[in-house]
TIRO-2110 file (N, C-alpha, C; in Angstrom, 1 decimal):
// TIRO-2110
95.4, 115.1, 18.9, N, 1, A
96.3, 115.1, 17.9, CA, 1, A
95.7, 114.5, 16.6, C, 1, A
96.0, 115.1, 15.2, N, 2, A
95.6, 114.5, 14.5, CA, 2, A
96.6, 113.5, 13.6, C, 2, A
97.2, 112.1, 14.0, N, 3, A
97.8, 111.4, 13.2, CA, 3, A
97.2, 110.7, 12.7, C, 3, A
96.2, 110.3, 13.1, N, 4, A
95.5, 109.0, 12.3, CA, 4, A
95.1, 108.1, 13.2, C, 4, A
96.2, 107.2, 13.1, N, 5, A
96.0, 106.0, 13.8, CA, 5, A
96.8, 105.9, 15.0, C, 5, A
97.1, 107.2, 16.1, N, 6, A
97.7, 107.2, 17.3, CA, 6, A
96.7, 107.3, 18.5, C, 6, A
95.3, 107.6, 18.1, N, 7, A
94.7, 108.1, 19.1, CA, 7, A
93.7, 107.1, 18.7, C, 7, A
93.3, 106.6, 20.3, N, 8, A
92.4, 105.3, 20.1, CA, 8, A
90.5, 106.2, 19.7, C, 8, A
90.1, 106.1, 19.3, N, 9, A
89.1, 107.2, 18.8, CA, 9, A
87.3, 105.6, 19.0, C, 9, A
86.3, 106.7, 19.5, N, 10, A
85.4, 105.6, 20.0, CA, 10, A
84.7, 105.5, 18.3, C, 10, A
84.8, 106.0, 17.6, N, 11, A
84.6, 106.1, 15.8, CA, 11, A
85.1, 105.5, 15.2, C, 11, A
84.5, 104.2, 14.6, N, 12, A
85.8, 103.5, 13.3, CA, 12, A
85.4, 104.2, 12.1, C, 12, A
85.5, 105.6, 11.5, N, 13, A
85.6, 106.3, 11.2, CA, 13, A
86.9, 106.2, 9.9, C, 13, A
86.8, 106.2, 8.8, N, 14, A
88.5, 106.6, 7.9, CA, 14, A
88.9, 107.5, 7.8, C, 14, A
90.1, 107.0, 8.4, N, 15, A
91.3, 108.6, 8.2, CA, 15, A
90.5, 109.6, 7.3, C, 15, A
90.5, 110.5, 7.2, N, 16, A
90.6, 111.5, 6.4, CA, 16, A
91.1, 112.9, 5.4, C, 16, A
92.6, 112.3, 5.8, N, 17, A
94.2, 112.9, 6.2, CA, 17, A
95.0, 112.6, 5.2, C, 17, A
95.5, 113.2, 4.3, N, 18, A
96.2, 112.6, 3.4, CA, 18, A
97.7, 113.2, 3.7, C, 18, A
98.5, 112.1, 4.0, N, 19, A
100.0, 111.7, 4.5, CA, 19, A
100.9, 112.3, 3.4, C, 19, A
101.6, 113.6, 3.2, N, 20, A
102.4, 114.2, 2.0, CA, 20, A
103.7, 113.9, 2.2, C, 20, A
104.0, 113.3, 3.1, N, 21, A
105.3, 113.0, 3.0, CA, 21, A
105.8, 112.0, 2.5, C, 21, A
105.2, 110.8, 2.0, N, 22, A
105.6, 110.1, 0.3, CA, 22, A
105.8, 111.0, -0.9, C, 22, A
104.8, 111.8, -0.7, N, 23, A
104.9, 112.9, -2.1, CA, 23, A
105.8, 114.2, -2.1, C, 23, A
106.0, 114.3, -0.8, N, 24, A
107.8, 115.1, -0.9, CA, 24, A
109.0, 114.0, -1.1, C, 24, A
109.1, 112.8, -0.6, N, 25, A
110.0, 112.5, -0.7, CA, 25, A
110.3, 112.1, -2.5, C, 25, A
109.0, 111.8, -3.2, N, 26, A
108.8, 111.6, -4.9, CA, 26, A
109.4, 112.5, -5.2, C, 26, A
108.9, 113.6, -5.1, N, 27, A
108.8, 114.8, -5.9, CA, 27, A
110.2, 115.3, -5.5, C, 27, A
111.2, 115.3, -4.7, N, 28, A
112.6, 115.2, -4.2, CA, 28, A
113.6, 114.6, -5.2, C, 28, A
113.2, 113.5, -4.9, N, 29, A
113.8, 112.4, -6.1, CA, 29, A
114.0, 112.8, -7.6, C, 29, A
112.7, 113.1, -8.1, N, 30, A
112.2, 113.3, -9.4, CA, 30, A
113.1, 114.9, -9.4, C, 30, A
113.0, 115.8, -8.5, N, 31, A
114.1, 117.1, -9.3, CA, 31, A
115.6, 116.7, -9.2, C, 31, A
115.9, 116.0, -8.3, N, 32, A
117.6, 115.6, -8.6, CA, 32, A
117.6, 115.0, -9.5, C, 32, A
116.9, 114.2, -9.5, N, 33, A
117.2, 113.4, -11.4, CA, 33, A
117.4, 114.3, -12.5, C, 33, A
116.0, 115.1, -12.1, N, 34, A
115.8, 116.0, -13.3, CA, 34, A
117.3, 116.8, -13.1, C, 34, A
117.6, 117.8, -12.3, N, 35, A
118.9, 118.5, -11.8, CA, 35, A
120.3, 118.0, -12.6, C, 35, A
120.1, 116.7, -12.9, N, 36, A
121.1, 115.5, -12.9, CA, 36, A
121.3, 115.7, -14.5, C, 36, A
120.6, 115.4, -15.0, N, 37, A
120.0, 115.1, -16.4, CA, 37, A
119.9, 116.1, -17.7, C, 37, A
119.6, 117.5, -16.7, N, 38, A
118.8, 118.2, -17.6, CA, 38, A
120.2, 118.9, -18.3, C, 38, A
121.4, 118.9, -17.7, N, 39, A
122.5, 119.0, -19.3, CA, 39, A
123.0, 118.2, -20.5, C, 39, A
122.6, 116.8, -20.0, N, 40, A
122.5, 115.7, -21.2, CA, 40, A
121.5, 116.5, -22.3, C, 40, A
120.3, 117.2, -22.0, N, 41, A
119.5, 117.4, -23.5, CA, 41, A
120.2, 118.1, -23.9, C, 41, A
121.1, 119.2, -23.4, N, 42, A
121.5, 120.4, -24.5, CA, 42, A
122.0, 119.7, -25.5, C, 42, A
122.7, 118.5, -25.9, N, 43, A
123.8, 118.4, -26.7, CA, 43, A
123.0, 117.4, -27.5, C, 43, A
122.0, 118.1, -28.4, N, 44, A
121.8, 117.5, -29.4, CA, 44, A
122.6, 117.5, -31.1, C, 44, A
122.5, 116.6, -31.7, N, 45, A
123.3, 116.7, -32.8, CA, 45, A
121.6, 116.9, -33.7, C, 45, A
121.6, 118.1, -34.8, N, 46, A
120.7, 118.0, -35.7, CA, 46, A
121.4, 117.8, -37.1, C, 46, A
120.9, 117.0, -37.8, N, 47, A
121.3, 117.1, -39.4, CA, 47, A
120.7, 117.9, -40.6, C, 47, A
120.8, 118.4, -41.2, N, 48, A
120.4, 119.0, -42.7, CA, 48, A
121.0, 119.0, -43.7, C, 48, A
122.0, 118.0, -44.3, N, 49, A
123.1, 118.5, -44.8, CA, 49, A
122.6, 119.5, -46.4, C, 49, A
122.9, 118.8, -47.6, N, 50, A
123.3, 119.0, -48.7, CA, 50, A
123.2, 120.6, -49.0, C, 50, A
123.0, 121.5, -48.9, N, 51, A
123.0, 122.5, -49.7, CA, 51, A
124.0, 123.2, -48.3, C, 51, A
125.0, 123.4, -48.7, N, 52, A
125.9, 124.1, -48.5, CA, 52, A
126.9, 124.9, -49.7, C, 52, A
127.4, 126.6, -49.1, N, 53, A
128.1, 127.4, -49.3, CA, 53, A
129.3, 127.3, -49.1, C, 53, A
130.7, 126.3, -49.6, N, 54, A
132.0, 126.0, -49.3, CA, 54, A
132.8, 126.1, -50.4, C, 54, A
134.0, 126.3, -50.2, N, 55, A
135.5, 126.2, -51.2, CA, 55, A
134.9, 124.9, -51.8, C, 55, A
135.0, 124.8, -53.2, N, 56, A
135.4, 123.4, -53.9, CA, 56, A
136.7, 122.6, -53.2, C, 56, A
136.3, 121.4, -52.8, N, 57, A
137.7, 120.8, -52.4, CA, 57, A
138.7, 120.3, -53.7, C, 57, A
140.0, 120.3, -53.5, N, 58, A
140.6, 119.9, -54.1, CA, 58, A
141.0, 118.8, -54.6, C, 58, A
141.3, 118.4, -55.7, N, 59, A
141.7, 116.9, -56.3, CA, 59, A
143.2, 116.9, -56.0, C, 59, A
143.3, 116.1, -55.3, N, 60, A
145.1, 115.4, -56.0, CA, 60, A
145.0, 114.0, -56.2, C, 60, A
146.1, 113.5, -56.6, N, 61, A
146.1, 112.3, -57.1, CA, 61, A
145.6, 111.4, -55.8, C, 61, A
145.9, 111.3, -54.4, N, 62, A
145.2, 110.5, -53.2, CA, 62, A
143.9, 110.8, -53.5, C, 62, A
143.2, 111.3, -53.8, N, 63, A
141.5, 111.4, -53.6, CA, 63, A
141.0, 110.6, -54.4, C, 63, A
140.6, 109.8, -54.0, N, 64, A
139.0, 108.8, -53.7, CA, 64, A
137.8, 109.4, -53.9, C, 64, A
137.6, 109.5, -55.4, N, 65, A
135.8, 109.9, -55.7, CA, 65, A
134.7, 108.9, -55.4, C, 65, A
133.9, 109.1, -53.9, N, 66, A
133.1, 108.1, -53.8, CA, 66, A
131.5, 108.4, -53.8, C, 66, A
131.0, 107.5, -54.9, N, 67, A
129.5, 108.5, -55.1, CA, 67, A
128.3, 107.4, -54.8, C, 67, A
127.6, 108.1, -54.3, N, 68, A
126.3, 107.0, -53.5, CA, 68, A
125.0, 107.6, -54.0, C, 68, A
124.4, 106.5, -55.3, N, 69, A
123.3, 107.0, -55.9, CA, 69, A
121.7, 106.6, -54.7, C, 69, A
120.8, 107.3, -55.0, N, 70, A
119.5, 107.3, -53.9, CA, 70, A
119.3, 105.8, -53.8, C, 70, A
119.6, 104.8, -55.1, N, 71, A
119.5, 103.5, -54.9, CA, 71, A
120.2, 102.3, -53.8, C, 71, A
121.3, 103.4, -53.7, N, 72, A
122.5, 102.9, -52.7, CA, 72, A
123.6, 102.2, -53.9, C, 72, A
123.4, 102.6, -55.0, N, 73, A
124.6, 101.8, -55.8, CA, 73, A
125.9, 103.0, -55.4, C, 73, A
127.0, 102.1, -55.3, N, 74, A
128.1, 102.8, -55.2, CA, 74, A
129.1, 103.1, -56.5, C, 74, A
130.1, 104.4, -56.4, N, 75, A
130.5, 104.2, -57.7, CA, 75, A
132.1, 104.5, -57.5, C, 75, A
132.9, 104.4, -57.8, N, 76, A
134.3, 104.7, -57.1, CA, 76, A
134.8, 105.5, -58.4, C, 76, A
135.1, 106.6, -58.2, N, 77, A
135.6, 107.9, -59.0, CA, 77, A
135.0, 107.5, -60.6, C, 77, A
133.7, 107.1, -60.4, N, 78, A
133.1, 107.3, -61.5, CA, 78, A
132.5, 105.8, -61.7, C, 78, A
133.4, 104.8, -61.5, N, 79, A
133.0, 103.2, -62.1, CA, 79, A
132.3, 102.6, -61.2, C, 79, A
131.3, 101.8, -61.5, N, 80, A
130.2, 101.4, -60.6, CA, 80, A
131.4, 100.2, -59.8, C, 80, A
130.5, 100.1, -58.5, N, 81, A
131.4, 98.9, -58.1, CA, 81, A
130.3, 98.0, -56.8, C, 81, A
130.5, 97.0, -56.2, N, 82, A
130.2, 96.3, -55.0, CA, 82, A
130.6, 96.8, -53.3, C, 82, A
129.5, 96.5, -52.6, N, 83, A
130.6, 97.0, -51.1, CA, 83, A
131.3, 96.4, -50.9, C, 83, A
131.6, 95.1, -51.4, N, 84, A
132.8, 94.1, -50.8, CA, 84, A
133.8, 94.8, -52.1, C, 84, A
133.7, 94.7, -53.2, N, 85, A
134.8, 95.1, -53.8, CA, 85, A
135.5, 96.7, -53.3, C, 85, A
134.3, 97.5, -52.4, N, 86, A
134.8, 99.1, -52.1, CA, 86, A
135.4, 98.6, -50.6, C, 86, A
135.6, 97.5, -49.9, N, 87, A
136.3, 97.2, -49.0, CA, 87, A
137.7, 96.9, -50.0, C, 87, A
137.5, 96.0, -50.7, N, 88, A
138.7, 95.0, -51.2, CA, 88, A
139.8, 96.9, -51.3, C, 88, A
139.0, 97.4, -52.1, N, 89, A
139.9, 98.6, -52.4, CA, 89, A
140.3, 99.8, -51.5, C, 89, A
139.7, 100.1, -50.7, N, 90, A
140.1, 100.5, -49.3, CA, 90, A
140.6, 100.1, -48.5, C, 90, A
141.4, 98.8, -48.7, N, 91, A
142.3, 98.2, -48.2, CA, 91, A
143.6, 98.2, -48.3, C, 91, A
143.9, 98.2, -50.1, N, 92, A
144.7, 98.4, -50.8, CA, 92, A
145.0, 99.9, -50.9, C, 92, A
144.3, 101.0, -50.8, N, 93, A
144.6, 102.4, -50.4, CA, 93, A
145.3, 102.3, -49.5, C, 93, A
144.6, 101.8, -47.9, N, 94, A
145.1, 102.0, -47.3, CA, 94, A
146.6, 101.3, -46.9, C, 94, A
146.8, 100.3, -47.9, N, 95, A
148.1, 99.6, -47.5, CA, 95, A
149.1, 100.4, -48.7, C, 95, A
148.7, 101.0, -49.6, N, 96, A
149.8, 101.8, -50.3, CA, 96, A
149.9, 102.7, -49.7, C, 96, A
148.9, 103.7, -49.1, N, 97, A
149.5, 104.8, -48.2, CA, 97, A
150.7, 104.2, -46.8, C, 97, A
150.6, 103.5, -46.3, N, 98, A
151.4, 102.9, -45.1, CA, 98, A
152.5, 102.9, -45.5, C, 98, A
152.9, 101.9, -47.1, N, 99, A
153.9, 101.3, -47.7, CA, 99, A
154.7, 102.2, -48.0, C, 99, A
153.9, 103.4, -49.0, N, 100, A
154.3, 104.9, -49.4, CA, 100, A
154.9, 105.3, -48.3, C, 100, A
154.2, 105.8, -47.1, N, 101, A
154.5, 107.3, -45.9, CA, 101, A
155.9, 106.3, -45.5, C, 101, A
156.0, 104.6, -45.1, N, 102, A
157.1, 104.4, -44.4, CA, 102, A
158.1, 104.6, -45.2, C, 102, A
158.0, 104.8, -46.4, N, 103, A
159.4, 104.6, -47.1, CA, 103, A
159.8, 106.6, -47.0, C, 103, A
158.6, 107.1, -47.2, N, 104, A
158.8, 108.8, -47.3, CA, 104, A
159.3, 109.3, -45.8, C, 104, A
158.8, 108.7, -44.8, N, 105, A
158.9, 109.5, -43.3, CA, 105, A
159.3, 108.5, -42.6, C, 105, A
159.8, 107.2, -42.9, N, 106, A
160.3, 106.8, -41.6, CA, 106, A
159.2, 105.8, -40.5, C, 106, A
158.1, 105.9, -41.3, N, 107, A
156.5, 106.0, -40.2, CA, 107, A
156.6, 106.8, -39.0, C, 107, A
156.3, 107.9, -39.6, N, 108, A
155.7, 109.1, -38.4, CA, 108, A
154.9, 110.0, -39.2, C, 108, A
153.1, 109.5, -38.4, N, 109, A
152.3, 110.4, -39.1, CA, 109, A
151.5, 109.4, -39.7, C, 109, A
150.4, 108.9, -38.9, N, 110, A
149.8, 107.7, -39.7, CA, 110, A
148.8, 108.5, -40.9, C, 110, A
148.1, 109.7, -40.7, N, 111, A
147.3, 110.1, -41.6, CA, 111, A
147.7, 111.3, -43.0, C, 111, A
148.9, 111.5, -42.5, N, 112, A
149.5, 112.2, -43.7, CA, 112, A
149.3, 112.2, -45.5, C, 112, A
149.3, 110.7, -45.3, N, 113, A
150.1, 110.6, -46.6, CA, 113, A
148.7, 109.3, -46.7, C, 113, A
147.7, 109.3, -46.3, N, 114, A
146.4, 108.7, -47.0, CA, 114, A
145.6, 109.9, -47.4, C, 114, A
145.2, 108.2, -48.7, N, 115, A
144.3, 109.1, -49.6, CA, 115, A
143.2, 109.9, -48.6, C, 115, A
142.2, 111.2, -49.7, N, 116, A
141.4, 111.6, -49.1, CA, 116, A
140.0, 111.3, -50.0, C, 116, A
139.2, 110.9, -48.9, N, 117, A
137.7, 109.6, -49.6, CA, 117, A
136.7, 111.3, -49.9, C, 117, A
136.3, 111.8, -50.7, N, 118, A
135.4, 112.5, -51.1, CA, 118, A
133.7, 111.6, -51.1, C, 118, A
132.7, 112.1, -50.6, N, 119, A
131.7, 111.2, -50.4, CA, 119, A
130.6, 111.8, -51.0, C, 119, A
130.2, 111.9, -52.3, N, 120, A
129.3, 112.5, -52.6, CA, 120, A
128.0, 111.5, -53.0, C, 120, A
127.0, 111.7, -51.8, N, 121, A
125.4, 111.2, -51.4, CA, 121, A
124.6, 111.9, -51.8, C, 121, A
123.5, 111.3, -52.6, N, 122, A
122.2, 112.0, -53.0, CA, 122, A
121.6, 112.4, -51.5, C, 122, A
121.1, 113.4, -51.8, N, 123, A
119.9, 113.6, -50.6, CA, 123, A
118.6, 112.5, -50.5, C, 123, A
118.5, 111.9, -51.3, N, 124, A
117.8, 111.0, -50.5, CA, 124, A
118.2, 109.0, -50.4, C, 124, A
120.2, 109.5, -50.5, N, 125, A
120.6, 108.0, -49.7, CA, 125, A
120.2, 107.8, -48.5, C, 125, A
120.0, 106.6, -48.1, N, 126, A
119.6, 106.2, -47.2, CA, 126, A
120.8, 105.8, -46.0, C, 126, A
120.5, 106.4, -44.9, N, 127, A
122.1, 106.5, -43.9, CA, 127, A
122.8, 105.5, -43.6, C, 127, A
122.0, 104.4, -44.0, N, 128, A
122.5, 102.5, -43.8, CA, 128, A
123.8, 102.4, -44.5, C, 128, A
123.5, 102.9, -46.1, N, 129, A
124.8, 102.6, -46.8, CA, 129, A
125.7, 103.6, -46.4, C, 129, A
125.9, 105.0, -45.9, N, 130, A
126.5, 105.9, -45.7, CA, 130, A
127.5, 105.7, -44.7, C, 130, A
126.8, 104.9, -43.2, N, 131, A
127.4, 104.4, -42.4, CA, 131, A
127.9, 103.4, -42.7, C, 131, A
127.9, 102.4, -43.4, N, 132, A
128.6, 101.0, -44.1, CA, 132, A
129.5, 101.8, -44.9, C, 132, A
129.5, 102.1, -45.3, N, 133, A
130.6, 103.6, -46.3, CA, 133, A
132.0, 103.5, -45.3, C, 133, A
131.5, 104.8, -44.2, N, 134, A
132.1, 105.3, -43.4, CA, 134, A
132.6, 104.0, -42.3, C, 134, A
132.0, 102.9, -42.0, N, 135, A
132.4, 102.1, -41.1, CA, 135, A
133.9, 100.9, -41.9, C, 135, A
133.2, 101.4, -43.2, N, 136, A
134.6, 100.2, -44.4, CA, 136, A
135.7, 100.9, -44.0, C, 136, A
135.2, 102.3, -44.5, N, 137, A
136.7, 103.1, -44.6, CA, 137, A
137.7, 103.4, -43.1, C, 137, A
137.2, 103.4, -42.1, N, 138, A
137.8, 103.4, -40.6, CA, 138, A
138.2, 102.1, -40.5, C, 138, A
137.4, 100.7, -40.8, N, 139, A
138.4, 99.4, -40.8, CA, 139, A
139.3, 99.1, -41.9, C, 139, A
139.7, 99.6, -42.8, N, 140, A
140.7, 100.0, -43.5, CA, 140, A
142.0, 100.7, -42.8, C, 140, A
141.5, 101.9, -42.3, N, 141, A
142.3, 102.3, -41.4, CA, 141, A
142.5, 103.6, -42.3, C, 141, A
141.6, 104.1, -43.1, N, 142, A
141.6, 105.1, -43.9, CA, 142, A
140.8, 106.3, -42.8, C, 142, A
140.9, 107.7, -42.3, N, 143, A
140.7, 108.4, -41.3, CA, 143, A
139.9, 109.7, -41.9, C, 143, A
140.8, 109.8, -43.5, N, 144, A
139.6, 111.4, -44.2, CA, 144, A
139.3, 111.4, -44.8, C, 144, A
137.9, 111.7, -44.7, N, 145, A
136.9, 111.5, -45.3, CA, 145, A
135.9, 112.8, -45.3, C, 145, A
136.0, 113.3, -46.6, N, 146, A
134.9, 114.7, -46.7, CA, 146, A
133.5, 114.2, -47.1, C, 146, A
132.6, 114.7, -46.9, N, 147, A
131.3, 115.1, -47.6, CA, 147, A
131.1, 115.8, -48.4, C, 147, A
130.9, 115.8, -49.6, N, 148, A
130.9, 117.0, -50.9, CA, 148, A
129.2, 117.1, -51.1, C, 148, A
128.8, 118.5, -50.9, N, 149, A
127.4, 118.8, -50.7, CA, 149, A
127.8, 119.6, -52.3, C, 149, A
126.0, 120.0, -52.6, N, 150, A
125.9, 120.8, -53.8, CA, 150, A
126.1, 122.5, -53.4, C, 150, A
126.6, 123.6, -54.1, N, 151, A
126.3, 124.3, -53.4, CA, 151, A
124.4, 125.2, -53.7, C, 151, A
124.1, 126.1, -53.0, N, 152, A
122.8, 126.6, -53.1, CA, 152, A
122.5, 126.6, -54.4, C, 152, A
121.1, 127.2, -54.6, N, 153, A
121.0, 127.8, -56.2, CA, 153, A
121.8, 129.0, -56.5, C, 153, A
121.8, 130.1, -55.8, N, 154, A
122.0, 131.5, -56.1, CA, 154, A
123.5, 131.4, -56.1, C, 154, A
124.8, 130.3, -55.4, N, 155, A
126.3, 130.3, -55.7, CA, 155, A
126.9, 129.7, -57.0, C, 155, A
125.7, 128.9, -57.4, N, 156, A
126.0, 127.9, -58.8, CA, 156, A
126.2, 129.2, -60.0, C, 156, A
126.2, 130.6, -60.1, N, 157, A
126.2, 131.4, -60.8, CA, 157, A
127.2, 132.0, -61.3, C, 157, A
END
């Protein structure tokens, strides 16, 4: 027989037998994982935004012009401002929307009747302030929030 080390042998001789059955049981392991796993990559998120083909959004009096220069200065429907003062004020939106909808509906319909934050970002803001943006406006309790991209060259016509 050849196991190796079952047969008393008059040769101290080394094995010369290489044992594959660690390397099936690896190589086992490693495709159920992989098996396991391999639908987690499909769902990547890719980004590219700014040059988009869309409707102009609309202004009504609830819209929040919010503009984020490449420096990260902020500017609120035109006037420069601080991020604590674009909290202070995203507060107060969101507590006149509340005040407003409960006296209009009764309170039914938390997002109705809040303003809507338009976010217009240079393409080369940096995502730090963008996400401090977006993370003010959810602890406010303010929920819409557009992105206003430029359109192409050839629709600007």
């Amino acid at each position: 027989m050849a196991f190796g080390g079952l047969e008393k042998k008059q040769t101290a001789a080394p094995m010369a037998e290489i044992n594959m059955t660690p390397l099936i049981d690896v190589m086992l392991v490693l495709l159920v994982i992989f098996i396991i796993t391999a639908p987690l990559f499909t769902h990547a998120i890719r980004l590219d935004l700014p040059k988009v083909a869309a409707a102009p959004a609309r202004e009504t009096p609830q819209t929040i012009s919010l503009s984020i220069d490449a420096a990260g200065k902020l500017y609120w429907n035109g006037s420069l401002i601080t991020l604590d003062q674009m909290r202070a004020r995203f507060a107060q939106a969101a507590k006149a929307a509340d005040a407003s909808e409960a006296v209009q509906n009764g309170d039914a319909g938390k997002a109705t009747g809040q303003p809507e934050i338009h976010l217009h970002a240079e393409r080369n803001t940096r995502y730090e302030v963008i996400a401090q943006v977006m993370g003010a406006a959810q602890q406010a309790g303010l929920e819409r929030i557009g992105f206003v991209t430029d359109p192409p060259p050839a629709a600007r016509q």
